[in-house]
PyMOL Python script that loads the backbone (N, CA, C, O; Angstrom):
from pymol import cmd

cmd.read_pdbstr("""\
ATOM      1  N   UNK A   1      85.295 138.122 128.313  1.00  0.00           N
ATOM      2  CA  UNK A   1      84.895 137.317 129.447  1.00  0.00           C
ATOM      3  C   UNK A   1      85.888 136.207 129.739  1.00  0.00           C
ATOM      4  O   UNK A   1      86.022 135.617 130.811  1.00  0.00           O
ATOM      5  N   UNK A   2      86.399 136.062 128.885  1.00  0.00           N
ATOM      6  CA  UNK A   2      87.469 134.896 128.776  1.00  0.00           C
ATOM      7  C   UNK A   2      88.885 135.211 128.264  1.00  0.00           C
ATOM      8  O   UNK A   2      89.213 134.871 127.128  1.00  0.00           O
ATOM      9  N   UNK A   3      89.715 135.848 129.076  1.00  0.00           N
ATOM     10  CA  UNK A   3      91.021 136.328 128.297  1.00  0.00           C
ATOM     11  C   UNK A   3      91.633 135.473 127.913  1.00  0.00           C
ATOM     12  O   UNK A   3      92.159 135.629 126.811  1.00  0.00           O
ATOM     13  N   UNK A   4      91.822 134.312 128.570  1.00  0.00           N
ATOM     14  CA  UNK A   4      92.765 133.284 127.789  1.00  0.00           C
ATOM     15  C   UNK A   4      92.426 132.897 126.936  1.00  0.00           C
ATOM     16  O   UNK A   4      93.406 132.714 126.214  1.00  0.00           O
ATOM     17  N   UNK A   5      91.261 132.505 126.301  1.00  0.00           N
ATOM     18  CA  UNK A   5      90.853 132.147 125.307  1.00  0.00           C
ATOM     19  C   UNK A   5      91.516 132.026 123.676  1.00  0.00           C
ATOM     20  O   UNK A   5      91.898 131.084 122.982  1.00  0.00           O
ATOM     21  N   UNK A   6      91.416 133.596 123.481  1.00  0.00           N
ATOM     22  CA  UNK A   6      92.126 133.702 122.767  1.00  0.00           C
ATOM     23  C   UNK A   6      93.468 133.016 122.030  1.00  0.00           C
ATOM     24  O   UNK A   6      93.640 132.429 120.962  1.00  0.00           O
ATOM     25  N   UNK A   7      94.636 133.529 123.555  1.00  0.00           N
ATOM     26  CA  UNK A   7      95.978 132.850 123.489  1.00  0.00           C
ATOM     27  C   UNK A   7      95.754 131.072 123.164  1.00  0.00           C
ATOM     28  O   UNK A   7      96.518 130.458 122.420  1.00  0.00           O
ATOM     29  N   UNK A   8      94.626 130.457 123.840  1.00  0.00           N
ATOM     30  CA  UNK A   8      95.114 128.914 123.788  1.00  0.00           C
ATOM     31  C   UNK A   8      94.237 128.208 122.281  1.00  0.00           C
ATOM     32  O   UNK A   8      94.251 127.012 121.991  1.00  0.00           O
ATOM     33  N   UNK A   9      93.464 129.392 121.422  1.00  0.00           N
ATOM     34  CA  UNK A   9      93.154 128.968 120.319  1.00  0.00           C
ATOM     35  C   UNK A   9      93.988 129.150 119.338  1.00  0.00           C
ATOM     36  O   UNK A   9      93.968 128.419 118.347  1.00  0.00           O
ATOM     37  N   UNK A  10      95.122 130.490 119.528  1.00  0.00           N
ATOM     38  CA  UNK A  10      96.339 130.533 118.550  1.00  0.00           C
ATOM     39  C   UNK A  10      97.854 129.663 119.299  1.00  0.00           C
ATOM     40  O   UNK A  10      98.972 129.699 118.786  1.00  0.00           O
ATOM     41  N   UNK A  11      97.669 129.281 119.976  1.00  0.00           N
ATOM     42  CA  UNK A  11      98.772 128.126 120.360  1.00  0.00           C
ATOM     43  C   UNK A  11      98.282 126.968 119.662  1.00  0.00           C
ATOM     44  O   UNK A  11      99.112 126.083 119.455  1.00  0.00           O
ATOM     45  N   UNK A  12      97.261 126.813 119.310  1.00  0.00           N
ATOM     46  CA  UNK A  12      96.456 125.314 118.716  1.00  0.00           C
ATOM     47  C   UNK A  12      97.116 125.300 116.968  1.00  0.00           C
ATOM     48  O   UNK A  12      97.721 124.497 116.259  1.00  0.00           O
ATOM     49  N   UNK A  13      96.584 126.664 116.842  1.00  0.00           N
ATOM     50  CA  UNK A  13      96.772 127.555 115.452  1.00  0.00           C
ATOM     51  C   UNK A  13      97.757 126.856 115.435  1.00  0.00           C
ATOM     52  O   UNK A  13      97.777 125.750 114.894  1.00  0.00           O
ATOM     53  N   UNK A  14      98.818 127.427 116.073  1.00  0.00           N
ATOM     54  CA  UNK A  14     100.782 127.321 115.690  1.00  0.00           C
ATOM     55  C   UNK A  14     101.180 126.291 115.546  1.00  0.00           C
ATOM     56  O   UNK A  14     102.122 125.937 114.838  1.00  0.00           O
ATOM     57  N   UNK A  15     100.416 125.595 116.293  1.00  0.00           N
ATOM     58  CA  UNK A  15     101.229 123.785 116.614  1.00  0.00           C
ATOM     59  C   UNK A  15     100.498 123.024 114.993  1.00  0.00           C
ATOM     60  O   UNK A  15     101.009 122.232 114.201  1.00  0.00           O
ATOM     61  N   UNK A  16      99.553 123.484 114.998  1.00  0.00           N
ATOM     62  CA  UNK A  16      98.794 123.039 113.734  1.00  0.00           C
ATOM     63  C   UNK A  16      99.989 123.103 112.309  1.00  0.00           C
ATOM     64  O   UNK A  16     100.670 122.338 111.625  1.00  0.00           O
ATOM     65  N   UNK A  17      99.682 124.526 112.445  1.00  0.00           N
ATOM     66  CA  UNK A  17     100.585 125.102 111.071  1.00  0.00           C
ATOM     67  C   UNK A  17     102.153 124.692 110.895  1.00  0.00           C
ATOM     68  O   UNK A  17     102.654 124.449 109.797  1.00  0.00           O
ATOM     69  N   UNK A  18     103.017 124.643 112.416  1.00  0.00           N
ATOM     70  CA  UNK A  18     104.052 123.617 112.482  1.00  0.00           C
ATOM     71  C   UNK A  18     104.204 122.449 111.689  1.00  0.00           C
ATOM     72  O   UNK A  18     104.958 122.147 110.763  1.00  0.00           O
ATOM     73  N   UNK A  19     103.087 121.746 112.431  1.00  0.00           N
ATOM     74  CA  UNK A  19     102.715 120.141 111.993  1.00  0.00           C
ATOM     75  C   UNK A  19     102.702 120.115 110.625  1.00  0.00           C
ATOM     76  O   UNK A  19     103.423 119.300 110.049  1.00  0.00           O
ATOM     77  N   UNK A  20     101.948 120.930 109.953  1.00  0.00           N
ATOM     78  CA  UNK A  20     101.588 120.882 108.669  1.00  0.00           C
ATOM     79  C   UNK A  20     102.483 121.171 107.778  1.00  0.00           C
ATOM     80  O   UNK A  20     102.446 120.635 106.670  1.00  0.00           O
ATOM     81  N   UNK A  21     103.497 122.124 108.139  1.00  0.00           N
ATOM     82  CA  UNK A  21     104.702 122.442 107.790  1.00  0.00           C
ATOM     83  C   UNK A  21     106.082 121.376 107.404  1.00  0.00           C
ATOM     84  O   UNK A  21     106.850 121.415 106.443  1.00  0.00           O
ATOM     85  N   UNK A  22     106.024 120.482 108.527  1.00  0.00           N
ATOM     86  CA  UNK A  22     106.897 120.011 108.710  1.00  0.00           C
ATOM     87  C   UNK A  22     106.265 118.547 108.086  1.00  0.00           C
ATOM     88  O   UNK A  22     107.217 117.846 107.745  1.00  0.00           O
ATOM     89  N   UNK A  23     105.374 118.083 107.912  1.00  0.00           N
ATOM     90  CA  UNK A  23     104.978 117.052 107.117  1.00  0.00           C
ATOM     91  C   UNK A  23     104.823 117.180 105.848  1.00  0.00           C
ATOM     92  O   UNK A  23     104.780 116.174 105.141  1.00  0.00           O
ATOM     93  N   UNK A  24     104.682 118.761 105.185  1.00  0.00           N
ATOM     94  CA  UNK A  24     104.736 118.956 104.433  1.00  0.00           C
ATOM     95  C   UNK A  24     106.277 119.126 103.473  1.00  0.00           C
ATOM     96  O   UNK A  24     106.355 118.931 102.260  1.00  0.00           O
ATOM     97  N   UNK A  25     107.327 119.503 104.312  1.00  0.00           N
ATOM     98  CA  UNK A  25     108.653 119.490 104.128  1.00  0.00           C
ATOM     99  C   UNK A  25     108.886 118.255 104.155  1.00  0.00           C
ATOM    100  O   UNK A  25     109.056 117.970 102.970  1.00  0.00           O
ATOM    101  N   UNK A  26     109.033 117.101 104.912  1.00  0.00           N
ATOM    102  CA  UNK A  26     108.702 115.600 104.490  1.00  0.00           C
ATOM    103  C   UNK A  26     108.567 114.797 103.720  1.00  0.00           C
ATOM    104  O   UNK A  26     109.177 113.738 103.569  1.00  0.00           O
ATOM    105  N   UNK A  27     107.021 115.632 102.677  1.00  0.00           N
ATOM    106  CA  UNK A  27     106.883 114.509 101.685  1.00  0.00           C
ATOM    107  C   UNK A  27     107.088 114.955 100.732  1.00  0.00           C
ATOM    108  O   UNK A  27     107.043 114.178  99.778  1.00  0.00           O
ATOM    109  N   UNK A  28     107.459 116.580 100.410  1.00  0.00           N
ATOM    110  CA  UNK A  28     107.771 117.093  99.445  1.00  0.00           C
ATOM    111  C   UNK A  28     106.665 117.177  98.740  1.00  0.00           C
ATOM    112  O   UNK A  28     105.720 117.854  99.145  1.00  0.00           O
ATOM    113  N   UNK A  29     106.609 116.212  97.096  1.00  0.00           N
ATOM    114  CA  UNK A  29     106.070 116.275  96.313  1.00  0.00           C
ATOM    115  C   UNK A  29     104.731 115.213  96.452  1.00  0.00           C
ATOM    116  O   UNK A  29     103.713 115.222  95.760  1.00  0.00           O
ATOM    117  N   UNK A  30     105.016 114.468  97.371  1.00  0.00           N
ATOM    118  CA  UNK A  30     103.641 113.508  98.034  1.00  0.00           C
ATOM    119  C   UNK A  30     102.729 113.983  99.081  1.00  0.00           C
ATOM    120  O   UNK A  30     101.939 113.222  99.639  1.00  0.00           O
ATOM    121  N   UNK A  31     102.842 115.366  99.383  1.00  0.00           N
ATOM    122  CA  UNK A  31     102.278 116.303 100.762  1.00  0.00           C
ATOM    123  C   UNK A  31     100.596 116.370  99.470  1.00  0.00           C
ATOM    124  O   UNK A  31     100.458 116.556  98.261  1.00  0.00           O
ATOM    125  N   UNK A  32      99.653 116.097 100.640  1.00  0.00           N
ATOM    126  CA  UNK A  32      98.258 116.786  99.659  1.00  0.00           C
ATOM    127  C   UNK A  32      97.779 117.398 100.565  1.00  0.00           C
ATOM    128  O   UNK A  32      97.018 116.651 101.180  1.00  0.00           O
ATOM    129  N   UNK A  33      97.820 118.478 101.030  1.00  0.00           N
ATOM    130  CA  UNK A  33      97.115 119.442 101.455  1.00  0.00           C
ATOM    131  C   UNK A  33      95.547 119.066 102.152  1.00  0.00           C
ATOM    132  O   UNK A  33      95.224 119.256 103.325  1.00  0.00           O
ATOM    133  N   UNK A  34      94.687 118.471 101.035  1.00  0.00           N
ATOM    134  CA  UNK A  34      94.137 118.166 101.066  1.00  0.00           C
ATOM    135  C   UNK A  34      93.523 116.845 102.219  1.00  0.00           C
ATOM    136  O   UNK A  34      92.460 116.715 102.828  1.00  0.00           O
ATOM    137  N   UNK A  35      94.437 116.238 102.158  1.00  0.00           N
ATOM    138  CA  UNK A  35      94.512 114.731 103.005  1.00  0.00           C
ATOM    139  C   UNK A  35      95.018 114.931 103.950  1.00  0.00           C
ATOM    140  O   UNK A  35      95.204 113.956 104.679  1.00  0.00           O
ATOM    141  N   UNK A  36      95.420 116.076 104.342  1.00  0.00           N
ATOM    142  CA  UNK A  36      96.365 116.553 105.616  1.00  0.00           C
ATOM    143  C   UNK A  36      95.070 116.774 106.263  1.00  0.00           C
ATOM    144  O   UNK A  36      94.506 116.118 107.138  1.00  0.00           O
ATOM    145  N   UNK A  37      94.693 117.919 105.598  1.00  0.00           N
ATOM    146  CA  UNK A  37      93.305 118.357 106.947  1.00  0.00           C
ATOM    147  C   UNK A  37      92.125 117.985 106.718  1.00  0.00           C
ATOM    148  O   UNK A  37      91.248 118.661 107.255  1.00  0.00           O
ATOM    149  N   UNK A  38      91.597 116.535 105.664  1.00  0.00           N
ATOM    150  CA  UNK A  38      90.618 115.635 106.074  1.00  0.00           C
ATOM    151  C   UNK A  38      90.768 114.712 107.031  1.00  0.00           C
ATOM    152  O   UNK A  38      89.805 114.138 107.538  1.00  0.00           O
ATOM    153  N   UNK A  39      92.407 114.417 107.466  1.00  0.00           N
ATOM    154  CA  UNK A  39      92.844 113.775 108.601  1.00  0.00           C
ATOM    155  C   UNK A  39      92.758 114.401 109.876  1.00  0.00           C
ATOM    156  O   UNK A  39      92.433 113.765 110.879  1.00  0.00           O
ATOM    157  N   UNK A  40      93.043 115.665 109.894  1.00  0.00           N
ATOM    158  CA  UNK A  40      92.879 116.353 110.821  1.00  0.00           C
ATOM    159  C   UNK A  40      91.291 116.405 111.700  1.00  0.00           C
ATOM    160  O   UNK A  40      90.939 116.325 112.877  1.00  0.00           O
ATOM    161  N   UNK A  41      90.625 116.583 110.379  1.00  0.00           N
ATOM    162  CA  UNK A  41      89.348 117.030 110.718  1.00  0.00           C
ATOM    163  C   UNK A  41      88.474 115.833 111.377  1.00  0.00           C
ATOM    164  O   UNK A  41      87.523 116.055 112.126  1.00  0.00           O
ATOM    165  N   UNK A  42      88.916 114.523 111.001  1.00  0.00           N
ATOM    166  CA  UNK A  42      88.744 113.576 111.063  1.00  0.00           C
ATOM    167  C   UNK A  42      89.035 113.160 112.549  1.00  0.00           C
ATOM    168  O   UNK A  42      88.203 112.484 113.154  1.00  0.00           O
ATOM    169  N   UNK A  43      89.874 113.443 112.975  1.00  0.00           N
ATOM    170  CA  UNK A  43      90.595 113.269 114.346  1.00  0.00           C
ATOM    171  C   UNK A  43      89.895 113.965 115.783  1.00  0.00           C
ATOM    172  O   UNK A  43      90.172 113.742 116.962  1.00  0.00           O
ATOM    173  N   UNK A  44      88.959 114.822 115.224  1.00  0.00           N
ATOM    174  CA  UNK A  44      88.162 115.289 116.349  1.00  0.00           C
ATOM    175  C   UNK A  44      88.722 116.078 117.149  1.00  0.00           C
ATOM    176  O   UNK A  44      89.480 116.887 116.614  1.00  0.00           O
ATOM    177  N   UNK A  45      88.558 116.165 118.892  1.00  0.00           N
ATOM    178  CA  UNK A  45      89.510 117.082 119.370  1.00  0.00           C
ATOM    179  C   UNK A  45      90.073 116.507 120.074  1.00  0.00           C
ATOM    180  O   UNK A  45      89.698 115.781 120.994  1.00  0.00           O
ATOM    181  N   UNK A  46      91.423 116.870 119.582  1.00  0.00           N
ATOM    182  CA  UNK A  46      92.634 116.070 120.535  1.00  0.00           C
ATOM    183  C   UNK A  46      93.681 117.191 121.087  1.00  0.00           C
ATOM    184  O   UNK A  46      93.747 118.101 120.260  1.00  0.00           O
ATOM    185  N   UNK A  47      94.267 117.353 121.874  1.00  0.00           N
ATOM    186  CA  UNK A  47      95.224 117.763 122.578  1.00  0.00           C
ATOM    187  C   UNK A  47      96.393 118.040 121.357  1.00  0.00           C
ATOM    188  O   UNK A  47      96.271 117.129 120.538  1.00  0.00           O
ATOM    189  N   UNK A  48      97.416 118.922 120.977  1.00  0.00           N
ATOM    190  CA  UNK A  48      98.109 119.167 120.316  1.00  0.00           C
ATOM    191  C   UNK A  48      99.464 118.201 120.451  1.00  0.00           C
ATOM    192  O   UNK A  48     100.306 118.187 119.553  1.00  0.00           O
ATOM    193  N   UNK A  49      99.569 117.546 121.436  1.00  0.00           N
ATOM    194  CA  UNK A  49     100.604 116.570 121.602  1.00  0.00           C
ATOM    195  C   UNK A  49     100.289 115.152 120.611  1.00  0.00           C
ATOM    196  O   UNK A  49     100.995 114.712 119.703  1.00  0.00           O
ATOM    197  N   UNK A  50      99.315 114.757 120.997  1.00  0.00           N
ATOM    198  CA  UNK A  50      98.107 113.600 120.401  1.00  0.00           C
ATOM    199  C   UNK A  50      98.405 113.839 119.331  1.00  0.00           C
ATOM    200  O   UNK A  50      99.290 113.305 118.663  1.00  0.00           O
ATOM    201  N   UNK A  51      97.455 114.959 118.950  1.00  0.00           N
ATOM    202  CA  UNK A  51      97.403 115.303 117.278  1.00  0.00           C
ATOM    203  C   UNK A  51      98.387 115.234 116.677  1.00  0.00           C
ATOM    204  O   UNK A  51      98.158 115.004 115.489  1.00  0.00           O
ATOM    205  N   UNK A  52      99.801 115.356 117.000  1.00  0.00           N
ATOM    206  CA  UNK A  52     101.313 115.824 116.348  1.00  0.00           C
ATOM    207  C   UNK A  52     101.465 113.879 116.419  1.00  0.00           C
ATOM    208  O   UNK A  52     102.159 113.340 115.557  1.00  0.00           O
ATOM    209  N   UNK A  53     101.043 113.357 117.064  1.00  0.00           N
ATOM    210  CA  UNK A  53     101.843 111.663 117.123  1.00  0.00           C
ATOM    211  C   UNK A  53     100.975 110.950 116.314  1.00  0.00           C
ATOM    212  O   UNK A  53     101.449 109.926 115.821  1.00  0.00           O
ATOM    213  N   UNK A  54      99.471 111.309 115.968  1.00  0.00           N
ATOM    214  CA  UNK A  54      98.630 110.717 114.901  1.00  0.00           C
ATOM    215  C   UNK A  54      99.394 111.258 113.219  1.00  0.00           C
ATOM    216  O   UNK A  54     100.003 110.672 112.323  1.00  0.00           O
ATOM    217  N   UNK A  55      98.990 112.502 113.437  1.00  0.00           N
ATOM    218  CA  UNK A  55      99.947 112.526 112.131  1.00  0.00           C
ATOM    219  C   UNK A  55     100.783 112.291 111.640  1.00  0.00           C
ATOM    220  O   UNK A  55     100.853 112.331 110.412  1.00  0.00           O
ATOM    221  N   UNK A  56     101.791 111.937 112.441  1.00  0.00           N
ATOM    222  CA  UNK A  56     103.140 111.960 112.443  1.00  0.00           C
ATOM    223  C   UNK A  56     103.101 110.082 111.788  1.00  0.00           C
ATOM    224  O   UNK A  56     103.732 109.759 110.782  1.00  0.00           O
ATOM    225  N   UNK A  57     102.348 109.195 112.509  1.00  0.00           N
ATOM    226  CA  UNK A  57     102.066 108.077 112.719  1.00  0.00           C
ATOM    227  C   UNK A  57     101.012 107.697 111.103  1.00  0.00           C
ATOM    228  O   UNK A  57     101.259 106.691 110.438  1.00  0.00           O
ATOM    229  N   UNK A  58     100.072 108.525 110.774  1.00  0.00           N
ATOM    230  CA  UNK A  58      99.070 108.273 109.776  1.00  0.00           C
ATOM    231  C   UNK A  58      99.994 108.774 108.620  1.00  0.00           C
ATOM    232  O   UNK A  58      99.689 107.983 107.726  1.00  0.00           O
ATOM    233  N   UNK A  59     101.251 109.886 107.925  1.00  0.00           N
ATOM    234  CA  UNK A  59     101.385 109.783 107.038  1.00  0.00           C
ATOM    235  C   UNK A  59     103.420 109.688 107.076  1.00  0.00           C
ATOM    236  O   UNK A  59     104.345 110.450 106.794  1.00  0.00           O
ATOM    237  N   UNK A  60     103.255 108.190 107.630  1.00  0.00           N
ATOM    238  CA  UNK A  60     104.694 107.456 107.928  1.00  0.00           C
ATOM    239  C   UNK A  60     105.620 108.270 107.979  1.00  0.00           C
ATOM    240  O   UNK A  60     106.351 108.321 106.990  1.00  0.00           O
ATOM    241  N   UNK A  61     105.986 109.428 109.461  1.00  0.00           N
ATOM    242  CA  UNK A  61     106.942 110.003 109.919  1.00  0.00           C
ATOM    243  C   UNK A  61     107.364 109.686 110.890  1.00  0.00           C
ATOM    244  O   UNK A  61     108.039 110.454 111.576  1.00  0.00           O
ATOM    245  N   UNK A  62     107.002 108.061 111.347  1.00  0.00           N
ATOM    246  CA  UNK A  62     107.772 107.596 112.469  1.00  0.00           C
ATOM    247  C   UNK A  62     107.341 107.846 113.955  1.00  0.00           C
ATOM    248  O   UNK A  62     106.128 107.956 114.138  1.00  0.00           O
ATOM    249  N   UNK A  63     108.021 107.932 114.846  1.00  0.00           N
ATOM    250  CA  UNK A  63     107.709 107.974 116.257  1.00  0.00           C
ATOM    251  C   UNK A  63     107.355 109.542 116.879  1.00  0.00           C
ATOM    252  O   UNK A  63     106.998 109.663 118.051  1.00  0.00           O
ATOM    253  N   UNK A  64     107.474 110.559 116.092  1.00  0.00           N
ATOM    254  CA  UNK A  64     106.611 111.230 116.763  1.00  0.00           C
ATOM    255  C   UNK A  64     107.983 112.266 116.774  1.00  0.00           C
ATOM    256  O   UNK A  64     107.629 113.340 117.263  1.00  0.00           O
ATOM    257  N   UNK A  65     109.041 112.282 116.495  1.00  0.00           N
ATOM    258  CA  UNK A  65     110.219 113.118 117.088  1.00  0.00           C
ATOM    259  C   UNK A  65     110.511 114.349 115.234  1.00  0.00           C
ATOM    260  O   UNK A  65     110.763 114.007 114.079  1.00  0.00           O
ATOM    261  N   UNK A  66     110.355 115.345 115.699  1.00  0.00           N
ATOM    262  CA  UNK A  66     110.695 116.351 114.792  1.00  0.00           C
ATOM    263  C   UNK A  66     111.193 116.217 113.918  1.00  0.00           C
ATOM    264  O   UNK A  66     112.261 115.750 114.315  1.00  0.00           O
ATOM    265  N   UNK A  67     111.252 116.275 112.874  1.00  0.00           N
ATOM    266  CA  UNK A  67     111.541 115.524 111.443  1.00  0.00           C
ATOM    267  C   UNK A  67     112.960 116.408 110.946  1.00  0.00           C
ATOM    268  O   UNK A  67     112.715 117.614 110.901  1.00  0.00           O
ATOM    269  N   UNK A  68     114.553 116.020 110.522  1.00  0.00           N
ATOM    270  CA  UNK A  68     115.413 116.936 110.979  1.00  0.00           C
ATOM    271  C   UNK A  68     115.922 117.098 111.583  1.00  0.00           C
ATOM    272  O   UNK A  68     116.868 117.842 111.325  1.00  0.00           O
ATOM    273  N   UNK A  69     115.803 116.658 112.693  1.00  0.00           N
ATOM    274  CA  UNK A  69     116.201 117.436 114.126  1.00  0.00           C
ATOM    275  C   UNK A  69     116.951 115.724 114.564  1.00  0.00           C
ATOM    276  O   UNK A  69     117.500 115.551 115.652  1.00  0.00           O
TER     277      UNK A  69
END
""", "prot")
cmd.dss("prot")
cmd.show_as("cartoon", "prot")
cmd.util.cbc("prot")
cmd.orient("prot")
């Protein structure tokens, strides 16, 4: 009933698993898994842009710009 659906719950997926990725490459040996997605979960629903500048912001990666890059 809803074809897009799908697509814009695994674009959420990707940007997620990105995020998590790349904060996780970050802190290395200070990444907790754990505290990643009680923050997440915590955050309610936000837009994938949002979400990437809270995290980015809650476990001190700065302004929001790709970590690396």
């Amino acid at each position: 009933r809803s074809p897009g659906q799908a697509t814009s719950y695994f674009y959420g997926f990707t940007r997620l698993m990105e995020l998590r990725s790349e904060v996780e490459r970050a802190r290395g040996a200070k990444f907790d898994r754990r505290e990643f997605h009680d923050f997440i979960l915590a955050q309610g629903l936000l837009p994938p842009a949002q979400m990437r500048k809270a995290v980015l912001e809650q476990f001190g990666l700065g302004s929001g710009a790709p970590v690396g890059r």
